[in-house]
GUVO-464556 format. One record per residue (C-alpha): residue number from 1; residue in one letter; x, y negated, z. Coordinates in pm, 1 decimal, padded with zeros to 6 digits, always signed. Layout:
REM GUVO-464556
{NUM 'a' {X Y Z}} ...
***
This chain:
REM GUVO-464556
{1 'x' {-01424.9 -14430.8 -06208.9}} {2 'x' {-01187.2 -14166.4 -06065.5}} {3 'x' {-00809.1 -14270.2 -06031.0}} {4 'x' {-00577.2 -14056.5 -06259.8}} {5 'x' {-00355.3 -13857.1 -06072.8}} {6 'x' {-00038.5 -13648.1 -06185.4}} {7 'x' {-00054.5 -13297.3 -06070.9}} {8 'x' {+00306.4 -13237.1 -06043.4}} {9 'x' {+00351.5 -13143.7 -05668.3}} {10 'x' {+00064.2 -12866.2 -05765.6}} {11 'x' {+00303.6 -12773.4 -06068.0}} {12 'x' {+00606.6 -12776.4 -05860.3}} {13 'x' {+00469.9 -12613.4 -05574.0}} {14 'x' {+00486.9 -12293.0 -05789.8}} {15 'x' {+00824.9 -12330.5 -05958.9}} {16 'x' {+00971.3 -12060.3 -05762.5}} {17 'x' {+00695.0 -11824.0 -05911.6}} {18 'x' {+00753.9 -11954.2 -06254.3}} {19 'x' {+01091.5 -11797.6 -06351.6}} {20 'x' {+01102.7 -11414.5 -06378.5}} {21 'x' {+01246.5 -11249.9 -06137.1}} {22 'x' {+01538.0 -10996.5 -06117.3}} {23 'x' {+01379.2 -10689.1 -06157.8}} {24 'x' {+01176.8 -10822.7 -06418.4}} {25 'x' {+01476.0 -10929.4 -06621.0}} {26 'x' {+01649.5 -10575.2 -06575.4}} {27 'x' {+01291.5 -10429.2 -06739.9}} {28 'x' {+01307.3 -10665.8 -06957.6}} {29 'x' {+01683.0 -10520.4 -07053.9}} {30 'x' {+01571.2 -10169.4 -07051.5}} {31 'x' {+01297.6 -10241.3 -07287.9}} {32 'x' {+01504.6 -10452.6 -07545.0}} {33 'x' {+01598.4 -10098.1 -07786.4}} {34 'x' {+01220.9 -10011.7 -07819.5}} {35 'x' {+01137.0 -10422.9 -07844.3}} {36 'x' {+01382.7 -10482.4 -08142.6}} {37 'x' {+01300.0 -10137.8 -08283.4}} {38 'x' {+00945.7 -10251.6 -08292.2}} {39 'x' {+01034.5 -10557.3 -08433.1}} {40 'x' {+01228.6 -10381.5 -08709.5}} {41 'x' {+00920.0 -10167.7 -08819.3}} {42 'x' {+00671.2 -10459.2 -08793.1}} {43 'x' {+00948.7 -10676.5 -09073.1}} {44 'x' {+00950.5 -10360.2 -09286.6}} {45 'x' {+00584.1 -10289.5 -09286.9}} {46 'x' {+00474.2 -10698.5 -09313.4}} {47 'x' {+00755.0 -10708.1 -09656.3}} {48 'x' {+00490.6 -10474.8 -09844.0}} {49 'x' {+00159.5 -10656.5 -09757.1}} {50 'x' {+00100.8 -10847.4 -10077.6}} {51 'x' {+00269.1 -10567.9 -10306.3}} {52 'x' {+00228.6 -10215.7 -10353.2}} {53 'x' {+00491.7 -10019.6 -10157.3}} {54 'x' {+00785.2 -09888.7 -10400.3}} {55 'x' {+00974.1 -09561.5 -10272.0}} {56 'x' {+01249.2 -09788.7 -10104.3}} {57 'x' {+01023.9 -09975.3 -09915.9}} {58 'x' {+00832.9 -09632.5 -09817.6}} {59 'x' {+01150.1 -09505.2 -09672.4}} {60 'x' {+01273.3 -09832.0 -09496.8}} {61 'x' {+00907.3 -09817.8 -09285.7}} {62 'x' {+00959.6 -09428.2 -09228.4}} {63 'x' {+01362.1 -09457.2 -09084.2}} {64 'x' {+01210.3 -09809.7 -08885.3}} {65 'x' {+00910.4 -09561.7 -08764.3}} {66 'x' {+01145.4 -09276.6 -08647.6}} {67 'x' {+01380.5 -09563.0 -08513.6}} {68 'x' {+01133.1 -09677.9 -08290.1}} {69 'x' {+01001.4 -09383.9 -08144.6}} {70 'x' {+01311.5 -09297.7 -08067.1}} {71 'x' {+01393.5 -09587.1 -07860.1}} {72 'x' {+01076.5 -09501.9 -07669.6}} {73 'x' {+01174.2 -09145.3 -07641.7}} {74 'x' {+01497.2 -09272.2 -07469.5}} {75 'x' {+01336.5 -09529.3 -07259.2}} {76 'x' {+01096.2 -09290.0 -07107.0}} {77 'x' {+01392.3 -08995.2 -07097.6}} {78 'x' {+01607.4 -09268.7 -06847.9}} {79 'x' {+01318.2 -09393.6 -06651.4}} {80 'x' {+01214.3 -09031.2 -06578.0}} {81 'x' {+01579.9 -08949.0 -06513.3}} {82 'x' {+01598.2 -09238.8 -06310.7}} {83 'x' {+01304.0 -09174.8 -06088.0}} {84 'x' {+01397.3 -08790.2 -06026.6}} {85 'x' {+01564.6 -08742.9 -05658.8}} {86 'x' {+01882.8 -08615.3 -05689.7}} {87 'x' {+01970.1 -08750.9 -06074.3}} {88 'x' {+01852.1 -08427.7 -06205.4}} {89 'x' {+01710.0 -08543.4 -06533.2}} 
***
């Protein structure tokens, strides 16, 4: 029979890894327009699953669409600004 044996100093030996790390967390900030823009569309396209769409619900999905494409549009516009020597963007 095999002894049972906690695993915690395995767990803890990667704690440090666990937590995200500051550049992650500033990604993490850049992406949070496009995330909740996202978010938006997928809660105006899941309303009209078990109905048929009605003209209000058509144009809440199209302005949530456009919303979130914008927010990509400006995500990628600052990180190619961002990664062009000089600031020229």
């Amino acid at each position: 029979m095999d002894p049972i044996v906690t695993v915690q100093d395995a767990v803890t030996a990667f704690a440090d890894f666990i937590e995200p790390t500051n550049a992650e967390l500033d990604a993490i900030d850049r992406e949070m327009p496009v995330i909740l823009a996202d978010v938006d569309l997928l809660d105006a396209q899941i309303t009209t699953l078990d109905r048929v769409p009605t003209e209000f619900d058509e144009r809440r999905i199209r302005r949530a669409r456009r919303r979130a494409l914008a927010a990509r549009v400006a995500m990628i516009n600052q990180t190619a600004g961002a990664s062009l020597a000089g600031g020229a963007a």
